[in-house]
N, C-alpha and C positions, 0 to 999 in steps of 0.2 A: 157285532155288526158295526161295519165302520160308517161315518159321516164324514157332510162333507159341509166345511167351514171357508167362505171368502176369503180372499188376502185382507192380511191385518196389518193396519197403519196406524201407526202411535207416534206421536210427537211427547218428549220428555223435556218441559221449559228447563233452560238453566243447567241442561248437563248432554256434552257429547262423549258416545257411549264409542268405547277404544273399537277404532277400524278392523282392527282384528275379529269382529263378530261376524264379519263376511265370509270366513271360512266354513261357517256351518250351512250346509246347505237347506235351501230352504229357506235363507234370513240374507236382508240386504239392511246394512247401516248405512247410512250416510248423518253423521253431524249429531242433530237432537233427533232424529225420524229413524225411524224402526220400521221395516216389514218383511213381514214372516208369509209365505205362499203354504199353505197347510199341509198339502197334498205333499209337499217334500220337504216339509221340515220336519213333522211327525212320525217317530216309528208305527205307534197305535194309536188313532183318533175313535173313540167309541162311544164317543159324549159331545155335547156341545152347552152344556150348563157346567157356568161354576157357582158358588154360594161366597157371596161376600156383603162385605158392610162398609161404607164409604170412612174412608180415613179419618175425618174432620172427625166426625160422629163419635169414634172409639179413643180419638184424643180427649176428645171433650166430656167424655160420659164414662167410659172404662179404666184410661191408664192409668188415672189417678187414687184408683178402689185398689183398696187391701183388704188380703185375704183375712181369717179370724180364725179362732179356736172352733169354731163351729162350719163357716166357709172357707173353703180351700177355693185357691182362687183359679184352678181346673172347674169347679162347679161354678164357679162365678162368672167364667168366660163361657160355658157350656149355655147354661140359661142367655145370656147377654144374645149368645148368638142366633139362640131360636125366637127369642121375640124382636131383632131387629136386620137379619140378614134376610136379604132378596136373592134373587136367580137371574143368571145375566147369562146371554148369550153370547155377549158381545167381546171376545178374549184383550180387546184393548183396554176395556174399563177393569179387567183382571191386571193386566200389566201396570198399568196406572197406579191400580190400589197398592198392587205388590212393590213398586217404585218408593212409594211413599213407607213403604213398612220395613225394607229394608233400608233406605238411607237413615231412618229412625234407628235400628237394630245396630246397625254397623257405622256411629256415629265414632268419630272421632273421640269423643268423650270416654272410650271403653279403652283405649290405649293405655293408659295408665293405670290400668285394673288388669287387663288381662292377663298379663305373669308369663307372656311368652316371646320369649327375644327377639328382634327382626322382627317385627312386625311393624308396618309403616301405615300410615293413611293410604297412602296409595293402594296396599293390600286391604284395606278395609271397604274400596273404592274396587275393588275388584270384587269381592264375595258381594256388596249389593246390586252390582251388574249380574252375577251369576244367579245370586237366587232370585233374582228380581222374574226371569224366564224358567227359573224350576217351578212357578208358581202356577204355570197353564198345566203342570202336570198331575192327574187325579186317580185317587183309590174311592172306589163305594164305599158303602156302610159294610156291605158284605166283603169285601176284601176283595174283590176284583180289581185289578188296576184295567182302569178305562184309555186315559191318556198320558200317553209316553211322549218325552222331547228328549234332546241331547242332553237338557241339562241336567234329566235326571241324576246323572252321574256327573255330581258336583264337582268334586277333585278333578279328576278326569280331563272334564271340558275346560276349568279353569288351567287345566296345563296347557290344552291344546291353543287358547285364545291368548293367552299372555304369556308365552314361549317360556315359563315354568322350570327350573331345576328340579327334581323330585324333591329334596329339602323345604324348597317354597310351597311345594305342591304340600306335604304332611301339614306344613304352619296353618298354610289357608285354612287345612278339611281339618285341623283342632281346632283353630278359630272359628268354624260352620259349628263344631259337635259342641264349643265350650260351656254352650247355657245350661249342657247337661251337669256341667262340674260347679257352676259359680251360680247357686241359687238367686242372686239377685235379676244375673243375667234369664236366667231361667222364669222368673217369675215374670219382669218383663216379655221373653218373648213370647209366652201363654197369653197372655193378653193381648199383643199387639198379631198375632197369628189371628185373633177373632173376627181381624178386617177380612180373613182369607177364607175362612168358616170354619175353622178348628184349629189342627196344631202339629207342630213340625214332630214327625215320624221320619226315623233316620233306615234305613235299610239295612244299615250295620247293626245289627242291634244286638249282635252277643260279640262281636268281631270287629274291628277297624279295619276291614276289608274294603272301603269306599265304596260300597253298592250305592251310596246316595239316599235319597228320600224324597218324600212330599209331605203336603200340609195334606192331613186326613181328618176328617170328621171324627169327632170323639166318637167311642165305639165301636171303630174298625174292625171287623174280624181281620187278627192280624195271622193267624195261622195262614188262611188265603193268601195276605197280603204277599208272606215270605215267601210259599211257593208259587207263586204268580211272577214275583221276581224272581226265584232261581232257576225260571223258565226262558226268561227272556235276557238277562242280565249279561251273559258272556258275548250273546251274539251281537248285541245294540251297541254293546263296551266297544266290542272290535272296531265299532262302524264311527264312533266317536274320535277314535285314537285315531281310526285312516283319515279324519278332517286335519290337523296337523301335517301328516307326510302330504298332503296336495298343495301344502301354502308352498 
């Protein structure tokens, strides 16, 4: 059952987000202001709650916990987030949190760790623009995906907004997947995912196929999740890639 969600307006202090997001439709940039018209920027809107926990809070209380021989710190961030996350309607206070979590994620500081060549700040400044808006998109517990955006498909959109070689494009989506390879990375984004109410779930997930992902609630029925996706996945692909041929 679809819903229906106002235009959303968000102001991001301190960062203008590259001109180029105005190809998606359904989304106007201008400068540090963001607004998103729902009814055409969304493929599937079938929710209008997200779960999250305000940024400060999981800086101050979470990022600094490590895990133990007894807590893994998936169980650490699991409990964290059912005794302090709320329900928000509001999809700008999701943008907001998600801002804050990925400029944290994809900090400049990770460049000299990463191990993967060409990679620049600038590209690190791209992936927290793009997942910063894969963040309004949701799986249930039961594995229904509710709401779909362009961003879903990370690679993808990040070709079609920053006019991408396919070269740049593979760099960017290893640098999205790499917290799976570099446990440190990994362990931080478990934790700083808890602002968002769970944890990044990649679409690819026997394949490097770019299907994309979201942050899902620990839990997930993920059998759902994947055929949910290889339901919708080629047709929404197409409609992402034709934002590019219009510029």
């Amino acid at each position: 059952m679809s819903v229906t969600l106002n235009p959303v307006t968000l102001t991001i202090p301190d960062h203008r987000f590259d001109p180029r997001w105005n190809r998606i439709t359904g989304m106007s940039v201008e400068g540090d202001t963001i607004t998103i018209e729902p009814e055409k920027y969304f493929f599937r809107l079938e929710s209008d709650a997200w779960r999250v926990i305000e940024w400060d809070k999981v800086v101050t209380e979470l990022l600094h916990v490590n895990e133990t021989s007894e807590s893994a710190i998936e169980q650490i961030a699991l409990e964290y987030i059912a005794q302090n996350s709320h329900i928000t309607n509001d999809p700008a206070e999701v943008l907001s949190i998600a801002w804050q979590v990925y400029s944290y994620l994809f900090r400049e500081e990770h460049l000299a760790s990463l191990g993967i060549d060409g990679i620049t700040a600038d590209h690190l400044r791209m992936l927290a623009e793009v997942s910063t808006f894969t963040a309004l998109n949701k799986v249930e517990d039961d594995g229904q995906i509710s709401i779909v955006g362009p961003t879903w498909f990370f690679a993808d959109t990040a070709q079609v907004i920053y006019d991408l070689d396919e070269p740049t494009t593979e760099l960017l989506d290893e640098v999205f997947h790499g917290a799976w390879f570099n446990e440190y990375r990994r362990i931080e984004g478990v934790k700083a995912h808890a602002a968002l109410g769970g944890r990044l779930v990649h679409g690819c997930q026997s394949a490097p196929d770019r299907r994309g992902g979201v942050v899902a609630p620990y839990g997930t029925n993920m059998k759902r999740f994947r055929d949910e996706l290889d339901s919708f996945r080629d047709t929404w692909l197409t409609t992402v890639q034709s934002y590019g041929e219009q510029s």
